[in-house]
C-alpha positions in Angstrom: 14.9 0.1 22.8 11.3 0.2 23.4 8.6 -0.1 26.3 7.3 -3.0 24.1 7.9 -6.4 25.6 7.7 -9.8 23.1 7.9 -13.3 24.3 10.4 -15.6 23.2 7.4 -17.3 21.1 7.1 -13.6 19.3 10.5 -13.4 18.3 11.1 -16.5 17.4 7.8 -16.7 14.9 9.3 -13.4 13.6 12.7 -14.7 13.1 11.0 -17.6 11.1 8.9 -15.1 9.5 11.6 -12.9 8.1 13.7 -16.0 7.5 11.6 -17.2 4.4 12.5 -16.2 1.0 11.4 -13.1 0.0 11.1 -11.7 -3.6 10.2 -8.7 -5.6 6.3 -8.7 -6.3 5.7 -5.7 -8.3 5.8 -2.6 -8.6 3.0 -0.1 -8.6 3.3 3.4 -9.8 -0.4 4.1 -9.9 -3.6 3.4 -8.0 -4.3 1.4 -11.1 -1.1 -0.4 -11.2 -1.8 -1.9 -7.5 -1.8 -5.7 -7.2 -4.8 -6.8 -5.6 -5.3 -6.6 -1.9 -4.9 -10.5 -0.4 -3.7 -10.9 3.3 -2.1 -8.9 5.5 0.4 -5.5 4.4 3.1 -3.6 6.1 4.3 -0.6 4.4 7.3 1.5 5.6 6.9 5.1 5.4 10.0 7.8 5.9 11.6 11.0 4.3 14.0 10.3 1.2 17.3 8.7 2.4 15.6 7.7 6.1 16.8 3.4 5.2 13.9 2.4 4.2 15.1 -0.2 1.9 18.3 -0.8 4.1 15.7 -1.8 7.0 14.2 -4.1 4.6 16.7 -5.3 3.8 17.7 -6.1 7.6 14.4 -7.6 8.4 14.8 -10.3 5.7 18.6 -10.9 6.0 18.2 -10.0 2.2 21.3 -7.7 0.9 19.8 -6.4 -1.9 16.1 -7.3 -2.2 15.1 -3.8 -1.8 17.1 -1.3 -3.8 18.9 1.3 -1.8 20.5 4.3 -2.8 22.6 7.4 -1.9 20.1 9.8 -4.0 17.2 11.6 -2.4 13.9 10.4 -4.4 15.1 7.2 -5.9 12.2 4.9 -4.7 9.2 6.5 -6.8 7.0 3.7 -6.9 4.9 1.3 -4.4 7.6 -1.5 -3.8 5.8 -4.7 -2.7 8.1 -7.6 -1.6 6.4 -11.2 -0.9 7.4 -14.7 0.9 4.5 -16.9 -0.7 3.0 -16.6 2.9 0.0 -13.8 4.0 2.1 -10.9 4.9 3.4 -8.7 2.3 6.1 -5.7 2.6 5.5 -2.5 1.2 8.4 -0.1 0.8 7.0 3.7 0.3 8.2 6.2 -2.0 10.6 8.8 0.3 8.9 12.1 1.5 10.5 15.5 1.7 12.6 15.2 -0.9 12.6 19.2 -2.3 14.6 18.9 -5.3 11.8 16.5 -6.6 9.8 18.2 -9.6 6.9 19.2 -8.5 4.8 17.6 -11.0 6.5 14.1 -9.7 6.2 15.2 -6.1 2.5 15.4 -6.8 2.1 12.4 -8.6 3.8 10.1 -5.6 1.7 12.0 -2.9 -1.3 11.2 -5.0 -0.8 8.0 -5.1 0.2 7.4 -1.7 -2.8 9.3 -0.2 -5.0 6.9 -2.8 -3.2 3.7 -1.2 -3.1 4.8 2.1 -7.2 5.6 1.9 -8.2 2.5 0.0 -6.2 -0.8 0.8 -8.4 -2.5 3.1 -5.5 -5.1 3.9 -2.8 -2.6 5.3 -2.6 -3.5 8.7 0.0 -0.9 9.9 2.1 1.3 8.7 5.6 1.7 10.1 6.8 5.3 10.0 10.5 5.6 9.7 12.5 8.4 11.5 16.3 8.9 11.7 17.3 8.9 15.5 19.6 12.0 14.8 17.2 14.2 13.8 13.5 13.5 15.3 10.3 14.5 14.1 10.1 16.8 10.9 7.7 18.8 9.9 7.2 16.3 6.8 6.7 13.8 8.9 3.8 15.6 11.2 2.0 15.8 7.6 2.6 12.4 6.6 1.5 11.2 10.7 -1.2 13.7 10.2 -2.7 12.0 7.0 -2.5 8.2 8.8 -4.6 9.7 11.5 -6.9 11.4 8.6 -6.9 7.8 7.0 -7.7 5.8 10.3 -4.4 3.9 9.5 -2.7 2.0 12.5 1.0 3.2 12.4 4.2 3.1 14.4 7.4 4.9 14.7 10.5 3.3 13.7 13.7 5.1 14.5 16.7 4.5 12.3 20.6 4.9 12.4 20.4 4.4 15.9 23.9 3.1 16.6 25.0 6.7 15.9 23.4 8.9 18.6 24.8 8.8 22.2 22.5 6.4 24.6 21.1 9.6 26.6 20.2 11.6 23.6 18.3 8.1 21.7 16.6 8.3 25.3 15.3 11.4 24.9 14.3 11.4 21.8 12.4 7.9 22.0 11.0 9.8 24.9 9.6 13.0 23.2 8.6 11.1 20.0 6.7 8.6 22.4 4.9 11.7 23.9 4.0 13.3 20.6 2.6 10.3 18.9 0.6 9.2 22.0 -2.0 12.1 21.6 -2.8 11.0 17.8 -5.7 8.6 17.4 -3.7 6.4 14.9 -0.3 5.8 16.6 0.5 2.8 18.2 2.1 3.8 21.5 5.5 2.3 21.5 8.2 3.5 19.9 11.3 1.2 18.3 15.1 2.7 18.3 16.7 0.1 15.0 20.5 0.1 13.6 20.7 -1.7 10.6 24.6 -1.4 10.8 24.4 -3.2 14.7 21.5 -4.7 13.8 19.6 -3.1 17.8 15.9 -3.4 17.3 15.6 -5.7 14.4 14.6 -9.0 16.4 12.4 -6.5 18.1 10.9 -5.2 15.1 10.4 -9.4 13.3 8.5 -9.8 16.8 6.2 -6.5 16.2 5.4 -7.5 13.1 4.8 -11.3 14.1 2.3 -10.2 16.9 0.6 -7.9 14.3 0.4 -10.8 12.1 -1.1 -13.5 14.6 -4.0 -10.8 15.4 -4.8 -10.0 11.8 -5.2 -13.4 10.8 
């Protein structure tokens, strides 16, 4: 679901790609805690509960190699996952979470800001949304810091399988429109189910071109 074409080569490098075996790095939970910056990073960005981790999950064919959860907040650190190849995955801590203590809220937004400002090797970052629901108002502040930070990002939508086909049209539709007038948005927009598993060869290929111009 996307105005994004791939060739057969593109999917079938990311197919390859996600196919390798991919492991827990580390974790970071402060700017000093980051590993150091070496080839090429993805992160994946979204409000608390958004399947951030299931999506991981999906892209690697790994069940559990990112931890997923039913609570709101669970992911509170920098999650970085690792093939032995140049790319490495970054899984975000989740946004808009309001029953979050403050002082933690802080401390995550802190260190995402610092990340998101400093890591020379993040090539894009892949902003999740859930297809039922469209843009928040947490994620025009999280799009609107990317485009502070100069970061290339795109717009993911998840949980795709359950909206009706005209109303996943629209809203890849009005999403498309509003990212298209931010300096940091990459134009196309990807509609993913990790239950049908719609967009996920799409989204290996995305990544896969990324890759081959970053390196």
């Amino acid at each position: 679901m996307s105005a994004e074409a791939f060739t057969a080569e593109e999917s079938e490098t990311g197919r390859r790609l996600f196919a390798a075996e991919w492991r827990f790095l580390t974790a970071a939970a402060s700017v000093a805690a980051l590993p150091a910056a070496a080839g090429v990073e993805i992160a994946f960005a979204g409000r608390s509960n958004v399947g951030k981790s299931s999506l991981i999950n999906a892209l690697t064919g790994r069940h559990a190699l990112a931890r997923t959860s039913h609570t709101p907040g669970r992911t509170q650190e920098l999650i970085f996952f690792a093939a032995g190849g140049p790319l490495t995955l970054v899984d975000m801590p989740g946004y808009g979470y309001a029953a979050a203590p403050k002082a933690k809220v802080a401390a995550w937004t802190g260190l995402i800001r610092a990340y998101l400002r400093g890591r020379r090797n993040l090539a894009r970052v892949y902003v999740l949304i859930d297809a039922r629901h469209g843009l928040k108002p947490a994620d025009t502040e999280v799009l609107d810091l990317l485009d502070e930070a100069a970061v290339s990002y795109e717009i993911v939508l998840t949980k795709s399988d359950e909206v009706k086909a005209t109303a996943l049209a629209a809203t890849i539709a009005g999403v498309g429109a509003a990212v298209r007038k931010r300096p940091a948005a990459y134009p196309d927009v990807l509609a993913t189910s990790t239950r049908s598993g719609a967009g996920i060869g799409e989204l290996r290929a995305a990544v896969a071109r990324l890759l081959a111009e970053k390196t």
